[in-house]
C-alpha positions as CSV (number, residue, x, y, z in Angstrom):
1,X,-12.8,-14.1,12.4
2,X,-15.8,-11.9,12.7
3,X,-16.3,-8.1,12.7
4,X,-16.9,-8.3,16.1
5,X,-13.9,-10.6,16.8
6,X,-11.7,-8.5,14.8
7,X,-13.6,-4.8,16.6
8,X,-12.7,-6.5,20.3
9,X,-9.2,-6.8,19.2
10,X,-9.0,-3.6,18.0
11,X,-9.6,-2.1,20.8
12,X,-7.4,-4.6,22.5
13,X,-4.6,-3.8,20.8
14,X,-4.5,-0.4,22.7
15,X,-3.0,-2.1,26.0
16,X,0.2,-3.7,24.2
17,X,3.1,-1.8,23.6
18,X,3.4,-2.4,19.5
19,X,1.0,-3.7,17.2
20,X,0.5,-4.0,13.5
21,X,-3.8,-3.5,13.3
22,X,-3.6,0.5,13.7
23,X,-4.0,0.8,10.0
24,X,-5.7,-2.5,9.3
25,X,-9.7,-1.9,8.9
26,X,-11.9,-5.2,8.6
27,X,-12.3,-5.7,5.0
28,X,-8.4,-6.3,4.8
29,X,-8.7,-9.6,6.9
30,X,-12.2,-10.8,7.0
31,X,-10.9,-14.3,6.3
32,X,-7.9,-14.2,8.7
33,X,-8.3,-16.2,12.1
34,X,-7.4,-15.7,15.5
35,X,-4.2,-17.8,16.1
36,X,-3.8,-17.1,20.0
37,X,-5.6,-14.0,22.2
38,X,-4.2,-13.5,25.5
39,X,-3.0,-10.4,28.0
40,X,0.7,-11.1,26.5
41,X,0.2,-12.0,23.0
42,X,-2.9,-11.4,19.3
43,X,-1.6,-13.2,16.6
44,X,-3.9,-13.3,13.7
45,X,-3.0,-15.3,10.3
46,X,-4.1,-15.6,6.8
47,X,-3.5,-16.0,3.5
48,X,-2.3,-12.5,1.7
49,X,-3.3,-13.4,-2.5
50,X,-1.0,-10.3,-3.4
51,X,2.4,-11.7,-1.6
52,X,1.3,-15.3,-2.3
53,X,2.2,-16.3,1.1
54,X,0.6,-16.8,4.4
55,X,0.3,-13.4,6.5
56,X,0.5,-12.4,10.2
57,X,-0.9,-9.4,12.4
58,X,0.0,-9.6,16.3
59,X,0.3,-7.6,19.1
60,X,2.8,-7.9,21.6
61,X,5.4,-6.2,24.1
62,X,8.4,-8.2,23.1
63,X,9.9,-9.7,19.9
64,X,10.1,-13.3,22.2
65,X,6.2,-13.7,22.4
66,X,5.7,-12.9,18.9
67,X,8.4,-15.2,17.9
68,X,7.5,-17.8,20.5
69,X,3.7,-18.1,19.5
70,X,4.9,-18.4,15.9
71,X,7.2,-21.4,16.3
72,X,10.1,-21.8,14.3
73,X,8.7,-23.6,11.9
74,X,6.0,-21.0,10.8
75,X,6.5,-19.3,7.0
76,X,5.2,-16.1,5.8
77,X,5.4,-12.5,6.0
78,X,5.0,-10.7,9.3
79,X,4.3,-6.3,9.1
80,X,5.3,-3.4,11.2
81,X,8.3,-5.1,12.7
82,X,10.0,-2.4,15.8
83,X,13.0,-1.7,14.6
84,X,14.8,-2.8,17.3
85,X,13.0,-6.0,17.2
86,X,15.3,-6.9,13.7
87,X,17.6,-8.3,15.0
88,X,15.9,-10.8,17.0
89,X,13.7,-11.7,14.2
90,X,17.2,-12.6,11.8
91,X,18.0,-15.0,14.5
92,X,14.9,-17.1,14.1
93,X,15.6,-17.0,10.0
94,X,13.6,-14.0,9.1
95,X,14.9,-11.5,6.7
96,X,13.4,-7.7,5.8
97,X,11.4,-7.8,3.0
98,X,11.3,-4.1,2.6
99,X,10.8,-0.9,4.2
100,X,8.3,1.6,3.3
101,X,9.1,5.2,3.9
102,X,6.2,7.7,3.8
103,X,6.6,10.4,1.3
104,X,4.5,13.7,1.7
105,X,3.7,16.7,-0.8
106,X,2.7,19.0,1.1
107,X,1.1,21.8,-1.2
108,X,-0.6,20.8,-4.8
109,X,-1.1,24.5,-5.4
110,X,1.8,24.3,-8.6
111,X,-0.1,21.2,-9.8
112,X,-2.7,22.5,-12.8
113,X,-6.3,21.1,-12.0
114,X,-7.8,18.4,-14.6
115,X,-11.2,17.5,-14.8
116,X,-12.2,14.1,-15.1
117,X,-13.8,14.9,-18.2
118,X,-10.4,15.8,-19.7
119,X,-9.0,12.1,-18.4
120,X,-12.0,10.3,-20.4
121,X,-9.3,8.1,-22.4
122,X,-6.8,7.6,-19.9
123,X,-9.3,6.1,-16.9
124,X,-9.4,2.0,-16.6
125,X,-12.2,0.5,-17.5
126,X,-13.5,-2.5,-15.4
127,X,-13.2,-4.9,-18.1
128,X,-9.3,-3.9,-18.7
129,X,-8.8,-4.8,-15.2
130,X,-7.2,-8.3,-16.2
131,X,-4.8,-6.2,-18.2
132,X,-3.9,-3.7,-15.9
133,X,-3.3,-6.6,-13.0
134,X,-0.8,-7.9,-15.8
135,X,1.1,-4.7,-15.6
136,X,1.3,-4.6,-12.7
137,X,2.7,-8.3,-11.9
138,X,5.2,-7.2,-15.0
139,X,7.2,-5.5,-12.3
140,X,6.8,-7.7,-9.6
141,X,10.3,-8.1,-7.9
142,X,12.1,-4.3,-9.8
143,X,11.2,-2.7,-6.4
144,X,12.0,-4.7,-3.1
145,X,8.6,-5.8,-2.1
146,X,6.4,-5.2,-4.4
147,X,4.3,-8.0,-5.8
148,X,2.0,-6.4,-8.0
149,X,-1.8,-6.1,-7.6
150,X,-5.0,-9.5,-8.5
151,X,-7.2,-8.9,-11.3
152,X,-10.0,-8.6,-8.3
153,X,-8.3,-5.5,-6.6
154,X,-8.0,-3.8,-9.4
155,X,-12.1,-4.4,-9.2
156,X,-12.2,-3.2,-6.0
157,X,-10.1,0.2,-6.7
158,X,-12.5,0.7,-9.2
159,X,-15.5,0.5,-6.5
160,X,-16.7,3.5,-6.2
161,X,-19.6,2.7,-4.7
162,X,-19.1,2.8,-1.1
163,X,-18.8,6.2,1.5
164,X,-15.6,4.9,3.2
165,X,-12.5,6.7,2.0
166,X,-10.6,6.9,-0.1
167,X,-13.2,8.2,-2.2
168,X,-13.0,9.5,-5.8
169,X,-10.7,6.1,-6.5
170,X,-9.9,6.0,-10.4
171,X,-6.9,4.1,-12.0
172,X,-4.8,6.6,-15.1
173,X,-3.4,4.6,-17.5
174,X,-0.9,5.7,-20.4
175,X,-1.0,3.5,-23.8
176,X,1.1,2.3,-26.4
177,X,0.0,0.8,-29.9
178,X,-3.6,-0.8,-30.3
179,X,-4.3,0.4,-26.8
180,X,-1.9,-1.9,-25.2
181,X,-1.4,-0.2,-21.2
182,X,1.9,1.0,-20.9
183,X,1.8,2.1,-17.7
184,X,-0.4,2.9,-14.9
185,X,-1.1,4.6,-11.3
186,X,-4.1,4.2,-8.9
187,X,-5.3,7.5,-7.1
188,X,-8.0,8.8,-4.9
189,X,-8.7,11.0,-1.9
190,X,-8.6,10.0,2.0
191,X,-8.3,13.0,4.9
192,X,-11.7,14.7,3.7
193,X,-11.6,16.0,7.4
194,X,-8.2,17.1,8.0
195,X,-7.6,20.8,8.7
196,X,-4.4,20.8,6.6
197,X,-7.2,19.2,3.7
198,X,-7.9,16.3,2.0
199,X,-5.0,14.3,0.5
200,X,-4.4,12.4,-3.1
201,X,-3.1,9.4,-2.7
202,X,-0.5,7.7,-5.2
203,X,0.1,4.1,-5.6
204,X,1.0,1.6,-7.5
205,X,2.5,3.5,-9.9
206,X,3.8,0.8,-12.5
207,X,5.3,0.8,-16.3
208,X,6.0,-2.4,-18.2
209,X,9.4,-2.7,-18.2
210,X,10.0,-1.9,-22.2
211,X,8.3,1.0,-21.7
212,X,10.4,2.4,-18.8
213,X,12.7,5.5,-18.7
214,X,10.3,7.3,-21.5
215,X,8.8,9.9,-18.7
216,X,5.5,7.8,-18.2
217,X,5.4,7.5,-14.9
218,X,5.9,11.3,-14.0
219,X,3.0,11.9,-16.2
220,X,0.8,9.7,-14.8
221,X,1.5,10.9,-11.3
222,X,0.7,14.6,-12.9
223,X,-2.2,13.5,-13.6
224,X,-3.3,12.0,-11.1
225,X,-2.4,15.0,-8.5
226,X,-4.6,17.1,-10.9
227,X,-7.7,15.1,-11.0
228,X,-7.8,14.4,-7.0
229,X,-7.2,18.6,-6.9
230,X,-10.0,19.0,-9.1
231,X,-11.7,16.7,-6.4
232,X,-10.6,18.9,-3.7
233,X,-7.0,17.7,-2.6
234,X,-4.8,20.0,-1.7
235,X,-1.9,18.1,-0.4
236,X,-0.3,14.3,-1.5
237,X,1.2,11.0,0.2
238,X,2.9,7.8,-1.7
239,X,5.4,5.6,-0.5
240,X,8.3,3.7,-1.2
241,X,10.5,1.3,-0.2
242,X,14.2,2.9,1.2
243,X,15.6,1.0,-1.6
244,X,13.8,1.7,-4.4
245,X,16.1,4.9,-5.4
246,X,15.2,5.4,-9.0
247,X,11.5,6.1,-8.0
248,X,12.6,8.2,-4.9
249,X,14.6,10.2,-6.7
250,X,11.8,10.8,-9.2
251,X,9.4,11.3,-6.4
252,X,11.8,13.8,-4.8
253,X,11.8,15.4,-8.4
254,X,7.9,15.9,-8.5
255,X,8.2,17.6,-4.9
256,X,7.6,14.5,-2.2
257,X,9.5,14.8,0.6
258,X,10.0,12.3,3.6
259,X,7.9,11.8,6.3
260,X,9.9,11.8,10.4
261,X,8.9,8.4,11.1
262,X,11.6,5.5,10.2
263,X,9.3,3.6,8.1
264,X,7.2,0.3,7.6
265,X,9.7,-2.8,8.5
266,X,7.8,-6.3,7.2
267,X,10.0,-9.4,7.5
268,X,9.3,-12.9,5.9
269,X,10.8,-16.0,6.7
270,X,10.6,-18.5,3.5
């Protein structure tokens, strides 16, 4: 699929009823391909290297032509499911994989401001990138749907380079002995136009499991709210799956609070 393949569907997309491309820019599926375009039905497919599997984005007004163009026996994961579209998707073999609520501070103004001078230890470095993928993948499967990140997106998080947002993207880590990575978050700043103010992003927030329940992963996110303020922030976003409770109720702890919308329903069928 090329850009302009993937820009005419974009603005395609506007004349079905649900779609899963409003969030999806180019770069996250520049080696998908167009399955089937038509006025009823977009499906798109390719392979997604973080769920190991292969991955779908459609368009459609009715669960039928989605499932319909997929076939029965199709395999793979399948985003931004309606949620009244569930059911019919069980009936074909397809389960939830998880749900991702939106979580929303709404005021840094409590969190101090650190420099990134004052992080100088605790930043990644692109050559620890293999090891920080490793932690990652060590909690692959503790929260419903999370599969860890490659080796090469940790690369790219640490791309600084380009204009597009988020900007200001650095990865905090916390160590251990002989400067094994304990734990870690990835961080940076999207919203640079909002009139509410930009916004610090949190994700991936990980610690290897023996390392757990030792307050590592608040103090990451601390940090990591204080260096996107120093950057300008002035409000945050994460999110989590509904059934992840021990990280909600830690997020709820920092301040985070739910966003209105349901949440993010992806379904797989294995």
């Amino acid at each position: 699929m090329t850009e302009a393949d993937f820009l005419r569907i974009k603005d395609k997309v506007a004349g079905f009823t649900y779609n899963s491309l409003e969030y999806t820019d180019y770069e996250d599926i520049a080696g998908y391909e167009i399955k089937k375009e038509s006025d009823n039905i977009i499906l798109i497919s390719g392979f997604h290297r973080e769920a190991d599997c292969i991955h779908y984005h459609w368009a459609a007004n009715e669960a039928k032509q989605v499932l319909d163009t997929l076939g029965k026996d199709s395999r793979g994961l399948i985003e931004f499911i309606p949620d009244e579209w569930v059911n019919s998707f069980e009936e074909e073999g397809f389960i939830v994989r998880d749900v991702w609520k939106d979580y929303f501070l709404d005021s840094l103004i409590d969190i101090p401001v650190i420099e990134a001078c004052e992080l100088e230890e605790e930043f990644l470095k692109e050559n620890e990138s293999k090891e920080a993928s490793d932690t990652t993948l060590a909690c692959k499967g503790q929260s419903r749907g999370f599969t860890g990140q490659t080796e090469e997106w940790i690369k790219e998080w640490l791309n600084n380079t380009s204009n597009e947002e988020p900007v200001n993207k650095a990865v905090l880590v916390e160590r251990r002995g002989k400067n094994k990575i304990a734990g870690l978050v990835c961080t940076g700043i999207y919203g640079l136009q909002s009139k509410k103010g930009p916004i610090a992003w949190i994700r991936e927030v990980t610690v290897i499991p023996e390392y757990q329940n030792q307050g590592i992963a608040r103090r990451l996110i601390g940090k990591a709210l204080g260096y996107c303020k120093a950057f300008g922030a002035t409000r945050a976003f994460l999110t989590a799956d509904e059934c992840n409770t021990y990280a909600i109720h830690l997020y709820e702890s920092i301040g985070f609070r739910p966003g209105p919308e349901k949440g993010q329903i992806d379904m797989i069928r294995e």
